[in-house]
C-alpha positions as CSV (number, residue, x, y, z in Angstrom):
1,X,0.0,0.0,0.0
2,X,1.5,3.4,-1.0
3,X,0.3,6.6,1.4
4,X,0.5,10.0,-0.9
5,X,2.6,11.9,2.4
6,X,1.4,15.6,0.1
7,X,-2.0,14.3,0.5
8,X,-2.3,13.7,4.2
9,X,0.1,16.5,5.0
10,X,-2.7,18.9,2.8
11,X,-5.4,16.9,4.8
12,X,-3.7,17.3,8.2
13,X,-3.1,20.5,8.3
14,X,-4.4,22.6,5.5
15,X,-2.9,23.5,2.4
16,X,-1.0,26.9,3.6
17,X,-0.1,25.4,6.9
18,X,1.5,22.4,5.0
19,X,3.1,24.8,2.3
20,X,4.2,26.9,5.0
21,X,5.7,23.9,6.8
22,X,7.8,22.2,3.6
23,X,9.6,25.3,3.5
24,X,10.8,25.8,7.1
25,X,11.8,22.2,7.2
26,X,13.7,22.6,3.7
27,X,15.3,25.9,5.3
28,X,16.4,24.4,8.2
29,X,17.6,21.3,6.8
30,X,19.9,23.4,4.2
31,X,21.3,24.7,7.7
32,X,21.7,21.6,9.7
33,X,23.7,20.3,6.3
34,X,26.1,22.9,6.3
35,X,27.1,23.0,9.4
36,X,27.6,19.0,9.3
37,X,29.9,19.8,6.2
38,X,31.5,22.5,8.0
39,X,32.3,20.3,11.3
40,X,33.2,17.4,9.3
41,X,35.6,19.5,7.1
42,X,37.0,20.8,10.2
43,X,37.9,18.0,11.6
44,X,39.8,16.5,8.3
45,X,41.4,19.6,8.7
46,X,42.3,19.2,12.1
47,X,43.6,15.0,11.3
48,X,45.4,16.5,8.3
49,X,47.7,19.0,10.8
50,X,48.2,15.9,13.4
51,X,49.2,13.8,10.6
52,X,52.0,16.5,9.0
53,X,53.1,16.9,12.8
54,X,53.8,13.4,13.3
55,X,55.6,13.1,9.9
56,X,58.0,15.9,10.6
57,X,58.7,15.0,13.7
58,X,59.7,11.6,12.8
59,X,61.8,13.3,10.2
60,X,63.5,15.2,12.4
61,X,63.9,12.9,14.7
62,X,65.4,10.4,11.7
63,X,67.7,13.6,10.5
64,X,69.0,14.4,14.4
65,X,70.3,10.7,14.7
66,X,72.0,10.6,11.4
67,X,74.2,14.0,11.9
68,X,74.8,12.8,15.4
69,X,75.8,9.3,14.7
70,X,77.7,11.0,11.3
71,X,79.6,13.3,14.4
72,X,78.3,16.2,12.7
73,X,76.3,17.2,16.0
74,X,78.1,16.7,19.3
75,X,75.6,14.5,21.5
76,X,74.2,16.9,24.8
77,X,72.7,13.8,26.4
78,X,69.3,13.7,25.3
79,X,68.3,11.1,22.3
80,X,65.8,12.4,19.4
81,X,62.5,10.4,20.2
């Protein structure tokens, strides 16, 4: 059995009323879209800055141990992690 939701919206609650109603839902749902896109593009932007971090710190890390075990660098006492 198919139900005709326009029809029984009209039939509920009147024709304006239901009129009136499709467009504050369709506004508000634009809304509540973009600001899903926004916080979800946020937060890739957020994993993207933790993921460059961790790679140039791993660099460095990999660059430190190099010049120090090449006796470019003099070693203070304290490894690179």
């Amino acid at each position: 059995m198919h139900f005709n939701n326009e029809a029984i919206g009209r039939r509920i609650f009147g024709v304006q009323n239901w009129e009136a109603l499709k467009a504050r839902w369709a506004a508000t749902n634009r809304i509540l879209s973009t600001g899903s896109t926004l916080l979800w593009s946020v937060r890739d932007l957020m994993d993207n800055t933790q993921t460059l971090a961790e790679i140039a710190a791993e660099n460095s890390a990999k660059v430190g141990n190099a010049l120090r075990r090449a006796g470019a660098i003099f070693d203070v006492g304290a490894w690179f992690p």
